[in-house]
Every structure is written in C-alpha cells, then in structure tokens.
TORTOR-316446 format. One record per residue (C-alpha): residue in three letters; residue number from 1; x, y, z. Coordinates in pm, whole numbers, plus 50000, padded with zeros to 5 digits. Layout:
! TORTOR-316446
REC   r   k    xx    yy    zz
REC ALA NUM     X     Y     Z
...
! end
This chain:
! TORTOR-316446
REC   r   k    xx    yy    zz
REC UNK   1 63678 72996 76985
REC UNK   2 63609 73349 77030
REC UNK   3 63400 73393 76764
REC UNK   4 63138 73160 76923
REC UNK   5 62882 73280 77178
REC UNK   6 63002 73221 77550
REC UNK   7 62729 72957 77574
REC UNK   8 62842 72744 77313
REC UNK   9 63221 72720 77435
REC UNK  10 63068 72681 77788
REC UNK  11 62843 72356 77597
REC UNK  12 63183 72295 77443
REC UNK  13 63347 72275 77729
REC UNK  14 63156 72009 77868
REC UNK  15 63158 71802 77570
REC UNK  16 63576 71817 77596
REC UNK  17 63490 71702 77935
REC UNK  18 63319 71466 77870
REC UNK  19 63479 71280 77612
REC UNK  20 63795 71263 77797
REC UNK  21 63647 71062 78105
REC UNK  22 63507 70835 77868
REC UNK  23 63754 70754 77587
REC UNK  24 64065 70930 77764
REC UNK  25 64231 70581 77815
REC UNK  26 64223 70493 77508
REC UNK  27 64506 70773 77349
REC UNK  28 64735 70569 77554
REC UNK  29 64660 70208 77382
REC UNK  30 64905 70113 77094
REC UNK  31 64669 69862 76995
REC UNK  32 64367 69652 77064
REC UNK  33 64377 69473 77453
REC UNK  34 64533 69130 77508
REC UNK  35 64239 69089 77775
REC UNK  36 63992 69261 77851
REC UNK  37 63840 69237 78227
REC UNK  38 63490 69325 78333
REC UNK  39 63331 69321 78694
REC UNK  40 63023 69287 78570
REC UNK  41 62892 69129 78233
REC UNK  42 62517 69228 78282
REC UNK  43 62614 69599 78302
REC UNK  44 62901 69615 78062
REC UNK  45 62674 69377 77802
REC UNK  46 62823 69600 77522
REC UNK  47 63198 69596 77594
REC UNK  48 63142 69229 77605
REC UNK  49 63009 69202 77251
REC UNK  50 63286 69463 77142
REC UNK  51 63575 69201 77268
REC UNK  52 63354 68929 77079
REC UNK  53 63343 69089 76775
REC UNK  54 63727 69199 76733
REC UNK  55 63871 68865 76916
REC UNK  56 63961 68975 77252
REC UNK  57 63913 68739 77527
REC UNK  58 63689 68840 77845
REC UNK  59 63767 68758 78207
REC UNK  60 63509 68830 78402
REC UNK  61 63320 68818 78763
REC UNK  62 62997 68629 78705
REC UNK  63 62724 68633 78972
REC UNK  64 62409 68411 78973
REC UNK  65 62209 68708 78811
REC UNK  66 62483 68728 78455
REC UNK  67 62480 68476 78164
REC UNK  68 62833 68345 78136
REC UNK  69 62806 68262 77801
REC UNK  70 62940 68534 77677
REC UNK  71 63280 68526 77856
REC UNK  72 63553 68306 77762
REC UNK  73 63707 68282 78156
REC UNK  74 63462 68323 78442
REC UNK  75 63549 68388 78788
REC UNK  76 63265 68299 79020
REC UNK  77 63193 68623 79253
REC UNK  78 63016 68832 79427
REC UNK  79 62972 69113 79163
REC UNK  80 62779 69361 79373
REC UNK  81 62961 69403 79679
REC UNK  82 63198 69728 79715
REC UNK  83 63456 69507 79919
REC UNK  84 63441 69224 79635
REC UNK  85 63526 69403 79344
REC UNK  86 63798 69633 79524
REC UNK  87 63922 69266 79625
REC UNK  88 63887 69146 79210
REC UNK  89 64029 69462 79101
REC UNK  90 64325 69501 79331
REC UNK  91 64412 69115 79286
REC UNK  92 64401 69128 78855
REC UNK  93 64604 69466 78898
REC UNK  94 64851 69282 79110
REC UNK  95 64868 69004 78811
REC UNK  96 64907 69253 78557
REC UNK  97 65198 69443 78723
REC UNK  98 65347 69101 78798
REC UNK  99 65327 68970 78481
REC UNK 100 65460 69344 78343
REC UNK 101 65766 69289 78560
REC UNK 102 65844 68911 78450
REC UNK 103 65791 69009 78060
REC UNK 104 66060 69282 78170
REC UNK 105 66317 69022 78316
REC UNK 106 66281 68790 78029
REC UNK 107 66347 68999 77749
REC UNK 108 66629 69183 77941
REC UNK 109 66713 68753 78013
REC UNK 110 66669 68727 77607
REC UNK 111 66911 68977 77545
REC UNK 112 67208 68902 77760
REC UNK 113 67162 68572 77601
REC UNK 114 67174 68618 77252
REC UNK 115 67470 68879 77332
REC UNK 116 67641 68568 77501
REC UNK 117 67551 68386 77205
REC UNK 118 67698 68668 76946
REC UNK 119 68041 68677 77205
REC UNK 120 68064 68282 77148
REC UNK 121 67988 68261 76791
REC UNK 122 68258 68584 76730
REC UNK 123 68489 68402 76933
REC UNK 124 68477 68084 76717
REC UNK 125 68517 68284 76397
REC UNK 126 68788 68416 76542
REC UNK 127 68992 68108 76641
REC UNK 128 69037 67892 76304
REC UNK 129 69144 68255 76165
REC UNK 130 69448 68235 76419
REC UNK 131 69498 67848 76336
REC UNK 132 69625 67898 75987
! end
C-alpha cells in the first residue's frame, strides 16, 4: 500500500467501502437462501431474476404498480409507505426468528429421542445376554 500514491489508497479506500455495504452479507451465507424476500419487485427486478435463475423462491410485497408474475408468493401491500414496509419487515423477521427457534427445539427434540431410542435398544441387547 505504500508504494501507491495517497490518492489511489484514498480511491481504494472507498472501493473497500463500498463493496462491503453491498456484498458484506454475503461472507456470512453458507450457501444459497432458502427464501429470498423483497419489498419491492419493480425496484429489486434483478434480485428477482437472480432467485429465478438459481431456484430460490421469492416472497414478496406486490402493489398495483409491480407485475407479480415473477414471484412465486405474493403478499398484497402497500409497497411505498415507510410505516408498511417497517410493518412487512418487522413481521417476516419475527417469522424467521420464530421459525429459527422451533428448528432449534426440534432437533434438540430429535436428539433426546434417538438417545432414548439408543438407551432402549442397548437395554434389550443387554437382557437376553443375562437370560442365558
């Protein structure tokens, strides 16, 4: 770096910047989205063809002005109001935690019962052993 001019690092810099607001989220995926959810289709027109191409459903918040054709569910709304999409956003956020928590509880349900399951099956290996 210090072999470049002080403008350049400075243009640098903002590049770094740059590309982190934009694709910073996506160092933290492990793979492609279950779902993707837009506000918006007429705006994010391109992120909708994206999840068409590679097979990832849309949810989406189609006004009178967007062509729902393009989106697999539609949720009828308001998608130009500050107070609606706040409203959209914080309720699918909600979901998603929920839904984070119940996948939690039933593998942690899973487990406890296939270690119930190994206990019983041990325990019936165990008893014709004793019976001879």
């Amino acid at each position: 770096i210090k072999r470049f001019p002080k403008k350049e690092i400075v243009m640098m810099g903002r590049e770094v910047k740059k590309l982190n607001l934009a694709l910073g989220g996506i160092k933290d995926l492990n793979g492609a989205p279950a779902v993707a959810f837009v506000i918006d289709p007429k705006r994010e027109q391109i992120a909708i063809q994206e999840c068409r191409k590679l097979g990832i459903p849309v949810v989406a918040v189609v006004d009178s002005n967007c062509d729902p054709d393009m989106v697999d569910y539609i949720i009828p709304g308001n998608d130009d109001a500050i107070r609606a999409i706040k409203l959209f956003a914080s309720h699918m956020a909600d979901a998603c935690l929920e839904g984070a928590a119940r996948r939690k509880e039933d593998k942690a349900m899973e487990a406890e019962e296939t270690k119930a399951a190994e206990k019983a099956v041990e325990t019936k290996e165990e008893t014709p052993q004793e019976a001879k």
